[in-house]
N, C-alpha and C positions, 0 to 999 in steps of 0.2 A: 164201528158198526153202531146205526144209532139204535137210542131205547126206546119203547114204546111202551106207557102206561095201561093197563087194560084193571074190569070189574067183571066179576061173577054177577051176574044175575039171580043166580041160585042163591049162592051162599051170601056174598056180598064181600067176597076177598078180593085185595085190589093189588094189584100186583105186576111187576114188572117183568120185559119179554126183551131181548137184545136180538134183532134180528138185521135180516139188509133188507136196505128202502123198496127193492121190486116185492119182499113178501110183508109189507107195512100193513095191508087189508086183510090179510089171510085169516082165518079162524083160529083163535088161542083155545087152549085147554086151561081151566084155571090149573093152579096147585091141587084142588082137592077132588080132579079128574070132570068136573063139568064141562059142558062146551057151553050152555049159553051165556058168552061174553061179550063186552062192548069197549071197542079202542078207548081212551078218554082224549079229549082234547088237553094236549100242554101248551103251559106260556113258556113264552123264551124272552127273556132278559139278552140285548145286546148294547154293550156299551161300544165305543169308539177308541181308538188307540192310544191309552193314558188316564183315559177316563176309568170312574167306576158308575155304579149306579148312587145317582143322587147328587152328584157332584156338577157342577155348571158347564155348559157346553163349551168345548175349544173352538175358541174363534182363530179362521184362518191369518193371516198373517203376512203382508209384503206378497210379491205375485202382482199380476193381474199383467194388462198391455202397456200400465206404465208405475212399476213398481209399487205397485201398492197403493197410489194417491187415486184419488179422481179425475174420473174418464169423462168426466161429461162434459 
């Protein structure tokens, strides 16, 4: 189920909510029973299969219509 970050307006407590993606807009409660809350925006870091972050891109390899040389 994914997470969704949210902030108190009130208080200013920030705090996280594990829901499912149809209730992602819904209204949170903070922790210390406020309603005025607002989602936050997250980043998402995705690397490629092998890869980590920061590390150089995997170039593909052999393949194509004529094993890998050029087609032109």
């Amino acid at each position: 189920m994914p997470r969704y970050d949210f902030r108190c307006r009130t208080c200013g407590a920030t705090f996280e909510l594990r829901r499912a993606m149809a209730q992602a807009n819904d209204p949170a409660l903070c922790p210390q029973g406020h309603t005025d809350t607002v989602k936050l925006l997250s980043a998402v870091a995705v690397t490629g299969a092998g890869g980590s972050a920061g590390s150089a891109p995997q170039q593909p390899s052999g393949g194509g219509c004529c094993g890998g040389g050029c087609c032109g």
